[in-house]
N, C-alpha and C positions, 0 to 999 in steps of 0.2 A: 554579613560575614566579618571577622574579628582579623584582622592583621597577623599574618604570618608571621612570627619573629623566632630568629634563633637567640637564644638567651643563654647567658653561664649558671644563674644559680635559681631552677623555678622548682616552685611547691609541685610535686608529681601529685597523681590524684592516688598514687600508691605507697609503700613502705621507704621509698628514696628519701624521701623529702628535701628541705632545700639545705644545699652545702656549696660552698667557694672552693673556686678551682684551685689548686695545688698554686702554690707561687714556685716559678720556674718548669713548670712542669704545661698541660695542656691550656694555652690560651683560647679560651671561648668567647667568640667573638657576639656582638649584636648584629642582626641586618634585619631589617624588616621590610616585608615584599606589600605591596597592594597587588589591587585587582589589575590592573590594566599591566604592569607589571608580569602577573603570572602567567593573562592570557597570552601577551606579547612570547612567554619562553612557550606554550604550549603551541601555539603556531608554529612557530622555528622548529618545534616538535614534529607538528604534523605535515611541515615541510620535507619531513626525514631527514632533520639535521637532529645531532645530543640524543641519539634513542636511548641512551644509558640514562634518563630524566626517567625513564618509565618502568626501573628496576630500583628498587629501596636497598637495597642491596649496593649498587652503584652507586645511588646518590649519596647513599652516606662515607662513603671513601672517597668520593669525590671531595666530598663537605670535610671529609676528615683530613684533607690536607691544609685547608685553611684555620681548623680547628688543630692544628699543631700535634693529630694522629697520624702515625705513619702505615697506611696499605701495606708494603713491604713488611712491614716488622711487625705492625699491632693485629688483632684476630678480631675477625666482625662475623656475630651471628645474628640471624634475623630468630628473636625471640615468639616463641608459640603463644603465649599466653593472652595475645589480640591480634590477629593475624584479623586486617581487613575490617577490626569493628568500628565501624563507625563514630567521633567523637566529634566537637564542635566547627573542628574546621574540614570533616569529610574524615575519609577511612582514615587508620591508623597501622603504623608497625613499629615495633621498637626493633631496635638494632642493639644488641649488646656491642664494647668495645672493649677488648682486652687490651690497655696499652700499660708494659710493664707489670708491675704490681696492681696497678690500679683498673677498676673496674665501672666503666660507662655503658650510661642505655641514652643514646639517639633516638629520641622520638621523630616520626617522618608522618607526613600528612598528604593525602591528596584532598589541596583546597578547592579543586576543580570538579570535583564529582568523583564519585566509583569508576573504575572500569578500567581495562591493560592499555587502552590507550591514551589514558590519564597522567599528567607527569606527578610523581612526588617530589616534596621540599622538607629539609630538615626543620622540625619545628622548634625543639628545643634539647639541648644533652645535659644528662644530669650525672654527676660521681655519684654510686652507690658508699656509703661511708663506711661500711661495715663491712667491706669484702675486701678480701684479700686473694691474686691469682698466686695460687704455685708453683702452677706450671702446664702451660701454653704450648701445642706442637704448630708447627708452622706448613703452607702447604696447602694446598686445595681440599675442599672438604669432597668427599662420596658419598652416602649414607646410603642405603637400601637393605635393609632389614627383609626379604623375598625368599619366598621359595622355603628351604628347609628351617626348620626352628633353631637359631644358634642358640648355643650355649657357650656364656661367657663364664671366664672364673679371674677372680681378683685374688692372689696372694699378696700378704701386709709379711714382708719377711723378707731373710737374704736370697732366696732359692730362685735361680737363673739368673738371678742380678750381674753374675761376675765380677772382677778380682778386685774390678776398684771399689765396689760397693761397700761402704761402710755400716753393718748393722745397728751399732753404736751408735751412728748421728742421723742415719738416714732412715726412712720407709722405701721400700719398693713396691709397689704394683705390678701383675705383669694380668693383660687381659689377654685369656686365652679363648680361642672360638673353639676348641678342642678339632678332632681328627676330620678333614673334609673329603672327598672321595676322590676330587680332584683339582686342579689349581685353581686361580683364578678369584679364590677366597681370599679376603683380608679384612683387618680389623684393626681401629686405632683407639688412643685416647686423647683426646681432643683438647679438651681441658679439665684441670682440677684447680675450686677455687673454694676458699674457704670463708663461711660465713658466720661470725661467734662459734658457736663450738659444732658447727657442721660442715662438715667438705665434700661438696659436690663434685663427684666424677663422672664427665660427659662423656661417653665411648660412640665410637660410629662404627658399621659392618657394611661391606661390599660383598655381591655375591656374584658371579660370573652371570652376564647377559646371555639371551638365546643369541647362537651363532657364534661365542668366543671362542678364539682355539686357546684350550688349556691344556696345562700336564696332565696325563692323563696317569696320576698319581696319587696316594695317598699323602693329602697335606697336612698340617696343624699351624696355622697362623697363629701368630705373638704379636703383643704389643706391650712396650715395657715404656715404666716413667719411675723417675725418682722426684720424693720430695724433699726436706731438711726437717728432723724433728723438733727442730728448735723455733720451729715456722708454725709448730702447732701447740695449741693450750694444752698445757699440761691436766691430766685427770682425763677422765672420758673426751671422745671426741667419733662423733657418726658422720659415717660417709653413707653417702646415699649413692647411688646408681642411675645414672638419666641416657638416655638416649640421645643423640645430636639433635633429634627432632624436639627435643623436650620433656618426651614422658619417658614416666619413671618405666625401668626394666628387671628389678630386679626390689628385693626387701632391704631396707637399709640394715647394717652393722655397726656396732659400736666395738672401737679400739681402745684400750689404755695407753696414755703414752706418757709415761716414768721413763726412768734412766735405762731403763733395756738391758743389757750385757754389755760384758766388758771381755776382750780377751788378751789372756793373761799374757805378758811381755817376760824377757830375762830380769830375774834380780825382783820380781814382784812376790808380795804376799797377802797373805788376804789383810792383815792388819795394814800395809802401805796401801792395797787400795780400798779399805774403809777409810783409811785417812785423807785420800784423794780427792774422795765422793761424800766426804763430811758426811758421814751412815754410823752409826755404831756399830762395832768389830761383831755383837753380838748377831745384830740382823742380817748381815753378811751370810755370816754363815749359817743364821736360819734358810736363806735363801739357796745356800749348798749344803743339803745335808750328804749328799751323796760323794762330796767330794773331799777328799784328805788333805787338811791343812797344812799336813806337812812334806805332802808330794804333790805338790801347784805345777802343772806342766805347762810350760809355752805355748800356746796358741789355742790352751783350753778357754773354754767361757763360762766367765761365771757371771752367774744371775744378779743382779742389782735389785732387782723391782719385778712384782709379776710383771709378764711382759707383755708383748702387743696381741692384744686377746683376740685378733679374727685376722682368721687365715679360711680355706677353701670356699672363698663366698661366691655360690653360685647363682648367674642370675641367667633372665630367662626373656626371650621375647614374649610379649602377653599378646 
């Protein structure tokens, strides 16, 4: 059996590959466990001391306070896509780590064998180099997907945003499970993170357990996130749809994200704001053919750029 080491910068056998930790940012330490080592924490284990060794899930919050992630503040999912397979040093799970902007996967291994009364040890965490979070909700996760088939809807637009919402700089999301029979339903979004020119949005559903007392009401659960449009690559850009669990939930969409609208101020014209947005006065107003240049009203909107091309994306449990 190969030595346990937790390590800052290792070759994954996947698309991560090897990258140096942020300066100032998450210190990744080395520790390397032997045998005699592991079996000593797995007795203490099976003593019913440290039960939290036998949840990967724990032990990398645990690991992530000495790795200079904070449980409080950073988001840790146990990723789907090796759940339990077996790799050189015994089973496998990665742990994503959303800390800040930055996006880690925790690899954890049980070096001791398969099985729930097995402990796991962090084996190595690697920065994905190419992601970027958006935006992170905080909070214990629920997921259960049961019972009736929700339907989610994603609008990319200002609508329910309310009054701080800037259409102009921002996207809105809002996931709707649409109308429930009665309470007890709710729905989030988890994270959104962007990877080259794709943005994964993770949503989770709760559905009322047998024996809950609910309202006994017609509901409609919301969940709303804003992101910066300046956060995202200009030209095309697909968001895909994922489930907490990992799979996909719904068809992916592609948005354009240009300059969007602009709405109109006191004292503006369409020639001050083509001079604003460096546009030519002419494209302007290709963009407004409907609207009279010479009765520009305050708080109208006028068009800059097609605009953000998907709104009512419906998705769907499979």
């Amino acid at each position: 059996m190969r030595r346990v080491c937790i390590v800052a910068a290792v070759v994954a056998a996947s698309v991560l590959g090897t990258v140096a930790p942020p300066a100032g940012a998450v210190g990744l330490l080395a520790s390397p466990w032997d045998r005699a080592e592991l079996e000593a924490i797995q007795a203490d284990v099976g003593l019913g001391h440290h039960s939290w060794r036998l949840d990967p899930e724990q032990v990398a919050r645990a690991w992530g306070v000495r790795l200079g992630f904070s449980p409080e503040h950073d988001q840790f999912n146990i990723l789907p896509s090796k759940p339990g397979i077996p790799g050189p040093d015994g089973p496998t799970v990665d742990v994503q780590v959303l800390h800040g902007q930055e996006v880690h996967v925790m690899t954890l291994v049980q070096p001791l064998g398969p099985g729930p009364d097995k402990i796991w040890v962090v084996e190595s965490v690697t920065r994905v180099p190419d992601a970027t979070v958006l935006y992170a909700s905080q909070g214990p996760l629920e997921d259960s997907w049961i019972g009736a088939r929700p339907r989610v809807r994603f609008y990319v637009s200002g609508r329910f945003m309310g009054p701080d919402f800037d259409p102009n700089t921002q996207v809105g999301l809002v996931a709707d499970l649409g109308e429930r029979p009665t309470g007890g339903y709710s729905i989030g979004i988890r994270n959104i993170i962007l990877r080259g020119r794709t943005v994964t949005v993770t949503v989770w559903v709760s559905n009322p357990k047998p024996g809950d007392m609910v309202v006994q009401a017609l509901t409609r659960p919301l969940a709303y996130a804003v992101i910066n449009k300046e956060d995202l690559p200009k030209g095309s850009v697909t968001f895909e749809i994922r489930r907490a669990d990992g799979a996909e939930c719904g068809e992916s969409r592609t948005l354009v994200n240009d300059l969007g609208s602009y709405t109109v101020r006191p004292g503006d014209s369409f020639y001050r704001i083509a001079s604003r947005f460096d546009m030519p006065l002419s494209k302007l107003l290709s963009y407004n053919e409907g609207v009279d240049p010479l009765n520009l009203q305050v708080g109208h909107e006028v068009m800059l750029e097609p605009v953000l091309a998907m709104s009512n994306l419906a998705i769907r449990r499979d």
